[in-house]
N, C-alpha and C positions, 0 to 999 in steps of 0.2 A: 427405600420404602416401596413396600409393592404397592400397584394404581389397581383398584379395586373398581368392577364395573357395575350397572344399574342390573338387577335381573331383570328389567323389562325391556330396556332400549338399550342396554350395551355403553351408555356413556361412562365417563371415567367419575368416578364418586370420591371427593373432598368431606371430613367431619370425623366423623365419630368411626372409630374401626367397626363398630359390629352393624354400622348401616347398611342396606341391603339395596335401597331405591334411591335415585334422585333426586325424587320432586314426588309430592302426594300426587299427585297424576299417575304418575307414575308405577306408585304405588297399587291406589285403585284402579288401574286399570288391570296390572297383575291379578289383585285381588278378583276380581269382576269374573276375571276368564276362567280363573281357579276354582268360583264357586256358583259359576254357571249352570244348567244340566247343558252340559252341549250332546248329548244323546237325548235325540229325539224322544226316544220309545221312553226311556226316565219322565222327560214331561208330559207326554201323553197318558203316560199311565196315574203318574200324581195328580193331572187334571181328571182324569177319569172319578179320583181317591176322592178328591174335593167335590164334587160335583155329587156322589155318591153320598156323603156326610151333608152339604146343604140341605139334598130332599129330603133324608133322615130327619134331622136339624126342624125342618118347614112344618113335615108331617108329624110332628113328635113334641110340639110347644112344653109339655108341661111335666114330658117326661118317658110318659106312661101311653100308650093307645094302641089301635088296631087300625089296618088299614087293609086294600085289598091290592092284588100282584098288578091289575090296570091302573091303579093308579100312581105308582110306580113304574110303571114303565112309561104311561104319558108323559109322566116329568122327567122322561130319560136314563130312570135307574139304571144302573147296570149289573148283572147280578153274578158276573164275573169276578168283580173285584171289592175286595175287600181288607183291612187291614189284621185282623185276625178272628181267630174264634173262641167261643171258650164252651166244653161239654159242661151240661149240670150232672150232677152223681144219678138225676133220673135218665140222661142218656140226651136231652135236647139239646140241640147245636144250636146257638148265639152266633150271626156273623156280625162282625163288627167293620164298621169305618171309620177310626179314632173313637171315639168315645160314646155316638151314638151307633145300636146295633139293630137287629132285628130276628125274630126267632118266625121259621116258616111254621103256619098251622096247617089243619083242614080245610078247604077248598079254595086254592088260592088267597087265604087268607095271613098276615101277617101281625102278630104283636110285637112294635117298636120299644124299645128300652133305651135309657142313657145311663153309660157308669156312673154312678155316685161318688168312687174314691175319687179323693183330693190327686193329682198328679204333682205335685210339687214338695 
């Protein structure tokens, strides 16, 4: 019988043939490292995503509103990043950060929106 070893620490694994790990330690630790971002610039830029979709989120309570490009940037906008966009058939760009967006106007000014569709 072949001795089968742990994919995290190499010990010799007794049980079930299709077992993979040792011990749940072992397990999640695999696990942990696998679904880490161990790339910096990944987590920097998701916290960017996050941070981006709060202010939205903050300024945006009830849905619907206007706000201006200072006061957004006070609260650290960032107006790089975004998670996508979408054109209306009149030609306006929506950018989005998950589900809350914002559409630029006339003089630094901005109207917030949040998608309606259900995602699930």
């Amino acid at each position: 019988m072949e001795e089968r070893q742990c994919l995290e620490c190499g010990d010799a694994m007794y049980g079930r043939i299709d077992k993979k790990f040792c011990s749940d330690q072992c397990r999640n630790t695999f696990n942990n490292r696998q679904n880490s971002d161990s790339n910096n610039y990944v987590r920097n830029v998701h916290n960017l995503l996050r941070r981006n979709r709060r202010i939205l989120e903050e300024l945006n309570p009830d849905g619907k509103s206007k706000t201006t490009r200072n006061k957004l940037v006070e609260k650290g906008f960032d107006f790089n990043y975004h998670t996508s966009t979408y054109t209306t058939k009149a030609g306006a760009t929506y950018y989005f950060c998950y589900e809350y967006g914002y559409l630029p106007l006339e003089s630094d000014a901005f109207a917030l929106v949040k998608k309606l569709e259900n995602l699930n």
